[in-house]
KEKE-301589 format. One record per residue: residue number from 1; x, y, z of N, C-alpha, C, O in turn. Coordinates in nm, 3 decimals. Each point is the difference from the previous one (the first is absolute). Last residue first. Layout:
BEGIN
+-----+---------+---------+---------+---------+---------+---------+---------+---------+---------+---------+---------+---------+
!   i !     nxx !     nyy !     nzz !    caxx !    cayy !    cazz !     cxx !     cyy !     czz !     oxx !     oyy !     ozz !
+-----+---------+---------+---------+---------+---------+---------+---------+---------+---------+---------+---------+---------+
! NUM !       X !       Y !       Z !       X !       Y !       Z !       X !       Y !       Z !       X !       Y !       Z !
...
+-----+---------+---------+---------+---------+---------+---------+---------+---------+---------+---------+---------+---------+
//
This chain:
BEGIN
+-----+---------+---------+---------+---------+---------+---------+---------+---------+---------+---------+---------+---------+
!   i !     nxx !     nyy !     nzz !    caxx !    cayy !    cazz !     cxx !     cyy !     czz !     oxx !     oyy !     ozz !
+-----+---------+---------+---------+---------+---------+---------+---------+---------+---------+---------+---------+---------+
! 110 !   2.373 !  -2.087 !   1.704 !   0.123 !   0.038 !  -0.059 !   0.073 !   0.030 !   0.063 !   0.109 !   0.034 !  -0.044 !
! 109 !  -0.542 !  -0.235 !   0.269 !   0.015 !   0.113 !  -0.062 !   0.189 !  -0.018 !  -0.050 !   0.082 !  -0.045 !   0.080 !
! 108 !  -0.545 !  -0.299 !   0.073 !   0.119 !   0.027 !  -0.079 !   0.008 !   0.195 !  -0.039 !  -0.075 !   0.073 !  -0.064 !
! 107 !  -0.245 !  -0.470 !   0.341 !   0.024 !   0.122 !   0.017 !   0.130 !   0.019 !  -0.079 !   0.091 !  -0.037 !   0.073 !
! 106 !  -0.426 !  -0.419 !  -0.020 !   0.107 !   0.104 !  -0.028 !  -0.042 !   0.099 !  -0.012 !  -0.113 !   0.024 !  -0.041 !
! 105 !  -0.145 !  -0.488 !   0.265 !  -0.011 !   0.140 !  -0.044 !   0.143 !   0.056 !  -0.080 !   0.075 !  -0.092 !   0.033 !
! 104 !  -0.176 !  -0.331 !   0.185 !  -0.083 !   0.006 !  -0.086 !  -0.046 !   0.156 !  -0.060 !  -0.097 !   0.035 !  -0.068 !
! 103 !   0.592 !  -0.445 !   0.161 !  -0.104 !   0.175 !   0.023 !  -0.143 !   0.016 !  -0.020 !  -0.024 !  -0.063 !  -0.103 !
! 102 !   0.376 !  -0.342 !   0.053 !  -0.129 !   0.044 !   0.100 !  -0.059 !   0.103 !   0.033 !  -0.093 !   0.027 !   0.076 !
! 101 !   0.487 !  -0.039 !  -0.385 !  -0.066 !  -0.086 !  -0.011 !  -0.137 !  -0.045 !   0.043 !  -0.092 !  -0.027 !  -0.077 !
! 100 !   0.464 !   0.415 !   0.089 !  -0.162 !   0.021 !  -0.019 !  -0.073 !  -0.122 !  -0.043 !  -0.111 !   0.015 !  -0.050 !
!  99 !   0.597 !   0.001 !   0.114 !  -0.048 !   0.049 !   0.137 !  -0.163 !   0.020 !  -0.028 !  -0.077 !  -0.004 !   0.096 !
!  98 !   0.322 !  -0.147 !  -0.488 !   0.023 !  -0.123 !   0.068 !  -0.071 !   0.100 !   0.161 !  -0.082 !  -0.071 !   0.058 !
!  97 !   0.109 !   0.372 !  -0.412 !  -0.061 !  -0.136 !  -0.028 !  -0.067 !  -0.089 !   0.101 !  -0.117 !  -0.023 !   0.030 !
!  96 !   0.473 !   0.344 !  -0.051 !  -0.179 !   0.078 !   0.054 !  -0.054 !  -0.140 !  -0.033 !  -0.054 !  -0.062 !   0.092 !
!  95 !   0.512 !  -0.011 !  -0.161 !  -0.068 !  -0.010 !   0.115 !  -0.145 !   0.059 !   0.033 !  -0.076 !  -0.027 !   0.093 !
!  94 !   0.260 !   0.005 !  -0.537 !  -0.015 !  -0.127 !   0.071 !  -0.080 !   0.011 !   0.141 !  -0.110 !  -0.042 !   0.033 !
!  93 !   0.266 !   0.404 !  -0.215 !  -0.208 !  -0.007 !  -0.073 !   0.027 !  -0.144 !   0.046 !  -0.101 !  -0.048 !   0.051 !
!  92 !   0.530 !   0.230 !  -0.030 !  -0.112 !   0.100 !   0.117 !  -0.151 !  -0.056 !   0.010 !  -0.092 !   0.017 !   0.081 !
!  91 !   0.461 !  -0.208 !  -0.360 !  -0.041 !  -0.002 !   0.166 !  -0.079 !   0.024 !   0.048 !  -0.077 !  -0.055 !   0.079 !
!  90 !   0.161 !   0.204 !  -0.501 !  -0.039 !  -0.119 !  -0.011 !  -0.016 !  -0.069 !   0.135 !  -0.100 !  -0.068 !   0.024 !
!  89 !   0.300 !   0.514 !  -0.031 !  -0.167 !  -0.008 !  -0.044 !  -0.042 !  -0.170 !  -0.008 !  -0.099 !  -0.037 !   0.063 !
!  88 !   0.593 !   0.187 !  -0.049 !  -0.110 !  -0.034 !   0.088 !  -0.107 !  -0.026 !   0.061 !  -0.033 !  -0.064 !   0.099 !
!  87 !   0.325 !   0.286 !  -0.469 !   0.024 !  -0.150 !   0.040 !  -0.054 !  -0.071 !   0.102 !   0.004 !  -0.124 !   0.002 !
!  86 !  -0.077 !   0.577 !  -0.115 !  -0.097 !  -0.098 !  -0.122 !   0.062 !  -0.084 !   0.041 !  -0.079 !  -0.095 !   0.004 !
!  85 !   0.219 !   0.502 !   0.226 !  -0.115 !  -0.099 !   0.005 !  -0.029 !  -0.129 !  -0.056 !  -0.059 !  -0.092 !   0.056 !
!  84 !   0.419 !   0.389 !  -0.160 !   0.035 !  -0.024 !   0.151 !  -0.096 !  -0.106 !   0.020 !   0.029 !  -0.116 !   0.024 !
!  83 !  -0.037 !   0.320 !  -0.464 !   0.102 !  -0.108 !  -0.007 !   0.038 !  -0.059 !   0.161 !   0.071 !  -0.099 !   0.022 !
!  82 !  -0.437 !   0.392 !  -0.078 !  -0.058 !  -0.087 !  -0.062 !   0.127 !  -0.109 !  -0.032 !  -0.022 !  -0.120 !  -0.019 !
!  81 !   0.117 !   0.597 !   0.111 !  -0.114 !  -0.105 !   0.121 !  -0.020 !  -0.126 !  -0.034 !   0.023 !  -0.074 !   0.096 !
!  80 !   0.201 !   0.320 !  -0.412 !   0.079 !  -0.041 !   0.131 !  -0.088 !  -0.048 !   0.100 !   0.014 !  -0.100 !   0.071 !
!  79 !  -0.278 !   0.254 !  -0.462 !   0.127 !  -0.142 !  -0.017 !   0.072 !  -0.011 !   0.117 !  -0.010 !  -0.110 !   0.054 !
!  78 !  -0.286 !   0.490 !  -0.031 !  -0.021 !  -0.141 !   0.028 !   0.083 !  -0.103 !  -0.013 !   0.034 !  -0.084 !   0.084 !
!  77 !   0.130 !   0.466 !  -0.124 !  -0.019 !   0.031 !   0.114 !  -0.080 !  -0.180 !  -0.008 !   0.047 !  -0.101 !   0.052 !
!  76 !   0.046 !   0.298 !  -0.462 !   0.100 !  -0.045 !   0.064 !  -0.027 !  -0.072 !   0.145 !   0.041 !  -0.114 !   0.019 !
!  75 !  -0.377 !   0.365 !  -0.219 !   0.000 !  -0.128 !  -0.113 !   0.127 !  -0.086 !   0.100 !  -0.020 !  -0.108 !   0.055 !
!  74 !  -0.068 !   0.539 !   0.043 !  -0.056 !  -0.081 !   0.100 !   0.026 !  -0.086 !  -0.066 !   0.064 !  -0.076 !   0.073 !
!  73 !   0.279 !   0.423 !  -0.041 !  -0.072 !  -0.088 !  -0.098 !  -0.062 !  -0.118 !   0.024 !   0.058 !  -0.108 !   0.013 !
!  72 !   0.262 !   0.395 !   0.203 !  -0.096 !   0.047 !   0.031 !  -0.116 !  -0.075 !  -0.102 !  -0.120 !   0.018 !   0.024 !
!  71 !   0.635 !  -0.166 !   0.219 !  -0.055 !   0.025 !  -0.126 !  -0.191 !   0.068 !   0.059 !  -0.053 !  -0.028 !   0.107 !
!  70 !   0.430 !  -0.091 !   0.241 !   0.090 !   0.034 !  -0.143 !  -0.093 !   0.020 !  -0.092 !   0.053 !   0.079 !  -0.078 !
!  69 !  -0.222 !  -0.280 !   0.408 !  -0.006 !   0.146 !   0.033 !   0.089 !   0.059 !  -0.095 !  -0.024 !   0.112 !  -0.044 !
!  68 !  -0.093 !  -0.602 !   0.070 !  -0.066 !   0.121 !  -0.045 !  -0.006 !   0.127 !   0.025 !  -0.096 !   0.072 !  -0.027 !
!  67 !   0.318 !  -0.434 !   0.258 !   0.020 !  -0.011 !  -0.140 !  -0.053 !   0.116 !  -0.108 !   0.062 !   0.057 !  -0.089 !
!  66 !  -0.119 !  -0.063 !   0.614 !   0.201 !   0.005 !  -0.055 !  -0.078 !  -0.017 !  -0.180 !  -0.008 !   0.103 !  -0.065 !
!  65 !  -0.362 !  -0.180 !   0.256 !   0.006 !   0.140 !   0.027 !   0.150 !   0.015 !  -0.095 !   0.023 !   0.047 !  -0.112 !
!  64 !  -0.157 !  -0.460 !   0.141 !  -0.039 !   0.103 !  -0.076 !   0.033 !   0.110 !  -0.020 !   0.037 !   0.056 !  -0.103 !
!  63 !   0.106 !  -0.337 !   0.459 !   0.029 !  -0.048 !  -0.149 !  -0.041 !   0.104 !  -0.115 !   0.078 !   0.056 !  -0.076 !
!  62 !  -0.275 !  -0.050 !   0.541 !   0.156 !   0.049 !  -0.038 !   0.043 !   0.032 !  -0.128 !   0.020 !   0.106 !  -0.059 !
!  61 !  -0.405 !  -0.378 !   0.112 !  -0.026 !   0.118 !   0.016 !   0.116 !   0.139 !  -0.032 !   0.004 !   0.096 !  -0.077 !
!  60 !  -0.019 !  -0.565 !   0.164 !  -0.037 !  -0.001 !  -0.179 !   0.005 !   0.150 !   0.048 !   0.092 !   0.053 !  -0.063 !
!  59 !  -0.034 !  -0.266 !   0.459 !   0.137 !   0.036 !  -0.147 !  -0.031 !   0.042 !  -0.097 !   0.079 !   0.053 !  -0.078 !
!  58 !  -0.425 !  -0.119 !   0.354 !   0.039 !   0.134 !   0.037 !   0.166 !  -0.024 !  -0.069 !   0.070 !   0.093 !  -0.041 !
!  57 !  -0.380 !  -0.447 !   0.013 !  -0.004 !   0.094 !  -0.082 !   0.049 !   0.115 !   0.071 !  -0.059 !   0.094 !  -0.052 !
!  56 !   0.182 !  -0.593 !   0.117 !  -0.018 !   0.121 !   0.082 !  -0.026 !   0.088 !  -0.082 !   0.105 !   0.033 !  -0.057 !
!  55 !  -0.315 !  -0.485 !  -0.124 !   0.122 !   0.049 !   0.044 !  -0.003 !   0.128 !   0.113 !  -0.104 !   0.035 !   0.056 !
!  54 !  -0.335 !  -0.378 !  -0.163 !   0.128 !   0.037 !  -0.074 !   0.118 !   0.030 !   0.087 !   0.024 !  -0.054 !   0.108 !
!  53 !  -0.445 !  -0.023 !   0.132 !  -0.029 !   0.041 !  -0.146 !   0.157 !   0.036 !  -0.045 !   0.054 !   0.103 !   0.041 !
!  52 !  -0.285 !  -0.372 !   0.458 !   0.120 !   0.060 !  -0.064 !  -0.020 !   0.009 !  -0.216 !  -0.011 !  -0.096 !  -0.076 !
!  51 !  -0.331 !   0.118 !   0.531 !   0.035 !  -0.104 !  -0.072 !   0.133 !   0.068 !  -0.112 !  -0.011 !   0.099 !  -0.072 !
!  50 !  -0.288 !  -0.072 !   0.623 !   0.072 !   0.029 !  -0.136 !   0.048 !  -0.114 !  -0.080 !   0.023 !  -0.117 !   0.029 !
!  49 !  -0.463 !   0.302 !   0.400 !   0.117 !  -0.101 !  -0.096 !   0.078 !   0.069 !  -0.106 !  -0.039 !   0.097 !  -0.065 !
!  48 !  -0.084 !   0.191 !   0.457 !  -0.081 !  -0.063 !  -0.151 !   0.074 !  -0.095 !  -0.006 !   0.121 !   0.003 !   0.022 !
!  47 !  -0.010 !   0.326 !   0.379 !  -0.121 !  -0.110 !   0.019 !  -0.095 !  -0.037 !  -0.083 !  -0.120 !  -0.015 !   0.021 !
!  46 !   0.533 !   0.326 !   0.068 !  -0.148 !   0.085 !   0.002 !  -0.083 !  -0.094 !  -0.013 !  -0.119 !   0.035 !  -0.001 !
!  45 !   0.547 !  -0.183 !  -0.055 !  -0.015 !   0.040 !   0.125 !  -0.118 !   0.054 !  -0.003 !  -0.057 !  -0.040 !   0.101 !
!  44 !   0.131 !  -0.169 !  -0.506 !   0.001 !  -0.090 !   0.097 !  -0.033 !   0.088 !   0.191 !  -0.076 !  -0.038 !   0.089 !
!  43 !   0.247 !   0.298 !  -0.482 !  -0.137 !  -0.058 !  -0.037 !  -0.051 !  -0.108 !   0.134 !  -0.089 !   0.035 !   0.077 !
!  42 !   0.490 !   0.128 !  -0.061 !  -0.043 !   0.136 !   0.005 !  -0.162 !  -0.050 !  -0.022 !  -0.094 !   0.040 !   0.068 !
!  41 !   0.420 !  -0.361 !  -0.166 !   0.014 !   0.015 !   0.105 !  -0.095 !   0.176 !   0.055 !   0.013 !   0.032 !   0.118 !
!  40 !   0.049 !  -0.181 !  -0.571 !  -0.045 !  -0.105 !   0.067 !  -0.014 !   0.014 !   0.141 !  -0.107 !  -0.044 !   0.042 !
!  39 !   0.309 !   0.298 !  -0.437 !  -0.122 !   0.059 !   0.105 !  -0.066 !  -0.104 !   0.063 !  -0.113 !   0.027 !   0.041 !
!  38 !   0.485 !  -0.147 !  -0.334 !   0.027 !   0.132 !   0.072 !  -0.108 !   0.047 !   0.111 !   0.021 !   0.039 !   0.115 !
!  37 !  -0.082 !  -0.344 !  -0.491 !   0.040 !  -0.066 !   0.128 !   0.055 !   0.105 !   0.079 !  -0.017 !  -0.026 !   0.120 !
!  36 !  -0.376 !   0.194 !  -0.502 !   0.128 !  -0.046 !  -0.021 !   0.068 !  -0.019 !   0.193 !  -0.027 !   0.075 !   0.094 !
!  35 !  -0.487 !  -0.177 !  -0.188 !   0.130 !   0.082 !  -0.034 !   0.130 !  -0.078 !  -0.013 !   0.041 !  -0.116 !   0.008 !
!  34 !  -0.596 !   0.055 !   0.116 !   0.102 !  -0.108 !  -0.002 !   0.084 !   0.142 !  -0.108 !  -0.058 !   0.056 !  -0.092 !
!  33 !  -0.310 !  -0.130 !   0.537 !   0.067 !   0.070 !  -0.095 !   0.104 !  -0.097 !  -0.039 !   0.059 !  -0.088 !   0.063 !
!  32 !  -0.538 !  -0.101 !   0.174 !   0.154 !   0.028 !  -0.062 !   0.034 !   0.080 !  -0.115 !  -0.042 !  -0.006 !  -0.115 !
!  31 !  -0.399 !  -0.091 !   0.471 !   0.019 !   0.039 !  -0.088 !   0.180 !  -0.019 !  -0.031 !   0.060 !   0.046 !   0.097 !
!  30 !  -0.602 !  -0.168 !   0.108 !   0.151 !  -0.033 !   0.025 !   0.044 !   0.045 !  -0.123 !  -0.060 !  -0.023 !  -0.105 !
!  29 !  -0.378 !   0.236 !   0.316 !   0.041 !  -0.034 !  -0.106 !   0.163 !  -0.138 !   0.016 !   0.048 !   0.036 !   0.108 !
!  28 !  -0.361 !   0.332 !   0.188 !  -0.012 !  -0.155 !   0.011 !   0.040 !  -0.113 !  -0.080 !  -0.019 !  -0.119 !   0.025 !
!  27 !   0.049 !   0.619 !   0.067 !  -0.147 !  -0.010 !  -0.035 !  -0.008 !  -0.170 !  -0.005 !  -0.106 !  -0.058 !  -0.021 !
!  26 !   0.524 !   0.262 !   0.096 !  -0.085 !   0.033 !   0.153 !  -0.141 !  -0.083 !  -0.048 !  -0.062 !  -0.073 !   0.077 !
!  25 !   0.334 !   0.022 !  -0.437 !   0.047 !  -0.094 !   0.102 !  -0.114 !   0.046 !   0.126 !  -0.080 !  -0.076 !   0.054 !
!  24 !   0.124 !   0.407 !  -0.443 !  -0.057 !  -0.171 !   0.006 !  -0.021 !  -0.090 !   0.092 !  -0.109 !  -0.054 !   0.018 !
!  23 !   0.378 !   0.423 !   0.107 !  -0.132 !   0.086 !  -0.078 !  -0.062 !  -0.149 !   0.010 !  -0.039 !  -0.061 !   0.100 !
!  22 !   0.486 !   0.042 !  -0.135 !  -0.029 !  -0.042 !   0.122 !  -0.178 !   0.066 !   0.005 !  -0.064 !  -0.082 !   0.065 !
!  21 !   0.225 !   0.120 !  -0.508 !   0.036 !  -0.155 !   0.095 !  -0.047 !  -0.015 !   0.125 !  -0.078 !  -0.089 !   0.032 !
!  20 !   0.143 !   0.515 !  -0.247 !  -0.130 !  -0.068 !  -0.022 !  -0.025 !  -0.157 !   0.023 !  -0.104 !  -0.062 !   0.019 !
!  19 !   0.535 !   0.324 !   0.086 !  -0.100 !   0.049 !   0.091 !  -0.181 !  -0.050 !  -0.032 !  -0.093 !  -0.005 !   0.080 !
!  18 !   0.482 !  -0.124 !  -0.345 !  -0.021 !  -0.076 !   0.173 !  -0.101 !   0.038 !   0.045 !  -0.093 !  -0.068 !   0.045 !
!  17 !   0.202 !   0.264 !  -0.470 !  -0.087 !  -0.113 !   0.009 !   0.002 !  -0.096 !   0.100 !  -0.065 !  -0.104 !   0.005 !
!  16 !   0.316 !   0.527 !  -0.017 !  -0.188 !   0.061 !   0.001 !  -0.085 !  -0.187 !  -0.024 !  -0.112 !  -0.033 !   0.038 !
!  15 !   0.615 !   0.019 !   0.003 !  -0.081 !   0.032 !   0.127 !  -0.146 !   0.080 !  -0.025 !  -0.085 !   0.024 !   0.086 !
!  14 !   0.428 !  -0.208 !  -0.426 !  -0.057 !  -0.128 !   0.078 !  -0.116 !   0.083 !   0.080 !  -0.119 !  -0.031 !  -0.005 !
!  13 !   0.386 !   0.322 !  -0.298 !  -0.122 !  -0.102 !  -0.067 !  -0.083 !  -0.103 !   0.093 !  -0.116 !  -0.038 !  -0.016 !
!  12 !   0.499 !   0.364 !   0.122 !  -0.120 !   0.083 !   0.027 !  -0.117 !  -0.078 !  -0.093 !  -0.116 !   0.040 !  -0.011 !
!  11 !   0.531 !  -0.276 !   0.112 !  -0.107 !   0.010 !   0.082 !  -0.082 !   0.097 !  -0.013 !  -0.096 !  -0.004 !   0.077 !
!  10 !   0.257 !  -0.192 !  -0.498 !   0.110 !   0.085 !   0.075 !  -0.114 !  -0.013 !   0.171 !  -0.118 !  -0.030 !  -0.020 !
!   9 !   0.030 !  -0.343 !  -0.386 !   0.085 !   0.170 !   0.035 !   0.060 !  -0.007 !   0.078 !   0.082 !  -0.083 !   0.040 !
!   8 !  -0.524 !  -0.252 !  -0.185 !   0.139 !   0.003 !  -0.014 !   0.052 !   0.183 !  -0.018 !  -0.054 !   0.096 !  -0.056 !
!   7 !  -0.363 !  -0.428 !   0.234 !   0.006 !   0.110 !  -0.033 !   0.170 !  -0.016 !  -0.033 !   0.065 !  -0.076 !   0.072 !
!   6 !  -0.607 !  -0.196 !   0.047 !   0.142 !  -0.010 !  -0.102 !   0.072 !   0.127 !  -0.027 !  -0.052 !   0.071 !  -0.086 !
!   5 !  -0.360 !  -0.350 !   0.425 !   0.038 !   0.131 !  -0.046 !   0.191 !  -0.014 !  -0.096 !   0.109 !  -0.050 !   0.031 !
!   4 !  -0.554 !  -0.339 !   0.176 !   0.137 !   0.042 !  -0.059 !   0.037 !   0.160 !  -0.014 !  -0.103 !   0.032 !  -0.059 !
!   3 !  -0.345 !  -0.323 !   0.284 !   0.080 !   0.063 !  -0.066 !   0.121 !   0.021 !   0.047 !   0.040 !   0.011 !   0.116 !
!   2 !  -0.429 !  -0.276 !   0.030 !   0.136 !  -0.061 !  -0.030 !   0.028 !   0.102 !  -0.097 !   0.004 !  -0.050 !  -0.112 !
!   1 !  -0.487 !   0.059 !   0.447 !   0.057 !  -0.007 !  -0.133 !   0.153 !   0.004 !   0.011 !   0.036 !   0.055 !   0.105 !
+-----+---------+---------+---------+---------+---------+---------+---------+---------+---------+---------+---------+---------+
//
């Protein structure tokens, strides 16, 4: 089977879904992670295909943090996330797209 796994973050998001990647794979599966291009090389060495998902989210990450730490108001807290993120989302769902063409499985976690 041709699964996909879809994960966007920080690496404590990519590596519990490598570790079920390479999991798949022993059992006979072909499988590609597809993230943010940052972990391409980290993915690739442990022996999955990759497929590049959006931007470097570990800026978005920064970003946040610096932006939102001035205010405690989750209402707030999203909007700033959501003014770092949301321009990119339209990417992001292009490319899950376009890498799960031949898939015949997904694995999507947030």
């Amino acid at each position: 089977m041709r699964i996909t796994i879809i994960t966007v973050g920080t690496r404590g998001d990519v590596q519990p879904l490598l570790a079920l990647g390479l999991g798949l794979k022993a059992a006979g599966h072909k499988v590609q992670l597809a993230s943010n291009p940052i972990f391409e090389d980290f993915v690739k060495s442990r022996g999955l295909d990759f497929a590049p998902v959006g931007d470097n989210s570990q800026e978005w990450v920064k970003q946040f943090f610096a932006q939102s730490s001035r205010t405690k108001s989750a209402l707030a807290k999203k909007a700033i996330l959501w003014r770092i993120v949301g321009s990119t989302v339209e990417q992001m769902m292009t490319d899950a797209w376009n890498c799960s063409q031949d898939t015949q499985a997904i694995i999507y976690s947030p």
